[in-house]
N, C-alpha and C positions, 0 to 999 in steps of 0.2 A: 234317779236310780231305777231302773228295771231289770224283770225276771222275766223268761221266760220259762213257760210249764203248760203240759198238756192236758187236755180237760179231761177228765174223767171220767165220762160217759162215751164224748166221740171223739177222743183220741187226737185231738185237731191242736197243733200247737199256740196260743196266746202268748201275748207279750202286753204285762202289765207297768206304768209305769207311777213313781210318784216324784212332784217335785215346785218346782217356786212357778208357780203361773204364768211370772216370765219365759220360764222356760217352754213350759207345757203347752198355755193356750196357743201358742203363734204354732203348734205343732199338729194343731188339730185339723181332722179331715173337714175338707168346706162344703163336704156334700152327705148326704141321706140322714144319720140320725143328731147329726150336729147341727140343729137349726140355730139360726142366729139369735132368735128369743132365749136357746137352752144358757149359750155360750153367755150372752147379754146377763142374764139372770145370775148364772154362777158368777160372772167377772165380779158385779154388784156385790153378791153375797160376801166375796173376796175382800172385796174393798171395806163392806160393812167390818168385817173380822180381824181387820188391819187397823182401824180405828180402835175400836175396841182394846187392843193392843196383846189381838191372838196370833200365835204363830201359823200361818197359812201353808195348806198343800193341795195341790192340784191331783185326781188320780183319774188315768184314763188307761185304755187298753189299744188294740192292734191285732186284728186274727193275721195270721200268718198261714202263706199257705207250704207243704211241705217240700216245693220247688224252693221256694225263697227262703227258709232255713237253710236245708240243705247248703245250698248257694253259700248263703251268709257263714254258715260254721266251716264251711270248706276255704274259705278265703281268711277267717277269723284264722285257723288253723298255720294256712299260708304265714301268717303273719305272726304269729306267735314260733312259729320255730324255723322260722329265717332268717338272714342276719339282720335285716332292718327289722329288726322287733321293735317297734316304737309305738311311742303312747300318742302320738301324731297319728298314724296310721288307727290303731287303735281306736281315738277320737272319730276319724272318717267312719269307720266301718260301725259303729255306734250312730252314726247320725242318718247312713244311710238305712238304717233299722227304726229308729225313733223317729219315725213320722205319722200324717194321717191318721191319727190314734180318734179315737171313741172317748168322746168327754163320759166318764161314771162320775164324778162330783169333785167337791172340795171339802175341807176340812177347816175347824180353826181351833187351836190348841191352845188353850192357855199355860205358857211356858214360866210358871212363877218362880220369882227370883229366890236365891238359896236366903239365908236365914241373916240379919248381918249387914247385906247390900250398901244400904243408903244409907247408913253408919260409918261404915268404910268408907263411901265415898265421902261424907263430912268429913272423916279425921283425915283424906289425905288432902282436901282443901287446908285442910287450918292449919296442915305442916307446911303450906306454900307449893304444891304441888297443882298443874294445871292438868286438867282431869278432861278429855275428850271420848267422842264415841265413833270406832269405825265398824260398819255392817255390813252388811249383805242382803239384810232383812228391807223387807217392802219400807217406806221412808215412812208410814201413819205407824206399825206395828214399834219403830226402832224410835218414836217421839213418843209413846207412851210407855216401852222402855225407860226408857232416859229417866222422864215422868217418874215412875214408883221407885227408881232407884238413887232419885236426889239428884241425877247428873243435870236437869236442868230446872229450875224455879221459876217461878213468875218473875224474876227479878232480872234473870239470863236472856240474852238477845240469842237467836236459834241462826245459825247461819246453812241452809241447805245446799251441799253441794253432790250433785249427781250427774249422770251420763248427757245432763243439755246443759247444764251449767258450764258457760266461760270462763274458762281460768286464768 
């Protein structure tokens, strides 16, 4: 998700973003304040927070200069009240904006479960229900999910299946 807004002193438009590190890190600029130690260090930290079993976000920024807004909101524009209004096009004109961005950091959240969780999941085991987990979430954060919420036990065989897995 990003915003864009003007700074407040030099009137210079910014584009801030937040989002799954997948998304983010492979977006970031390869040159001046993104050294690879900064990038290396957050990835890690990432990973540490994903363990842990916190929900992770990445936040970086994008100076924008007032040719390439301009640019972008004029074609954004195009596209919004022509008849190809589509979330296709949409999507493009988002991607050619969301790039090169300025790593500012990461985040890790602890997303605790509502009150109940691992309750409910026992009683819908012992009605004979087979209880699975599908996510989005980083694969360490969505296994210690599972973890506090009873969906798997020391007794459970964990099968991971993601974007290299053979199917």
């Amino acid at each position: 998700m990003s915003i864009i807004f003007r700074h407040p002193y030099t009137n210079e438009p910014i584009l801030f973003t937040k989002g799954a590190d997948s998304s983010i890190m492979n977006r970031l600029d390869n040159t001046g304040l993104n050294s690879r130690e900064l990038i290396t260090a957050t990835q890690e930290q990432i990973d540490h927070y994903s363990r842990l079993g916190l929900r992770t976000l990445v936040i970086a920024e994008r100076l924008l200069t007032e040719d390439e807004l301009h640019e972008w909101l004029k074609e954004v524009y195009e596209i919004e009240t022509g008849d190809e209004n589509s979330t296709e096009a949409m999507m493009i004109m988002m991607d050619k904006l969301e790039r090169n961005f300025i790593l500012l950091g990461a985040t890790g959240i602890e997303d605790r479960l509502q009150n109940g969780v691992p309750e409910t999941i026992d009683a819908l085991r012992e009605a004979g229900m087979h209880v699975w987990m599908l996510t989005g979430d980083k694969q360490e954060t969505a296994v210690n999910i599972a973890r506090s919420a009873n969906l798997i036990t020391p007794q459970h065989r964990v099968m991971y299946i993601n974007s290299r897995s053979e199917v």
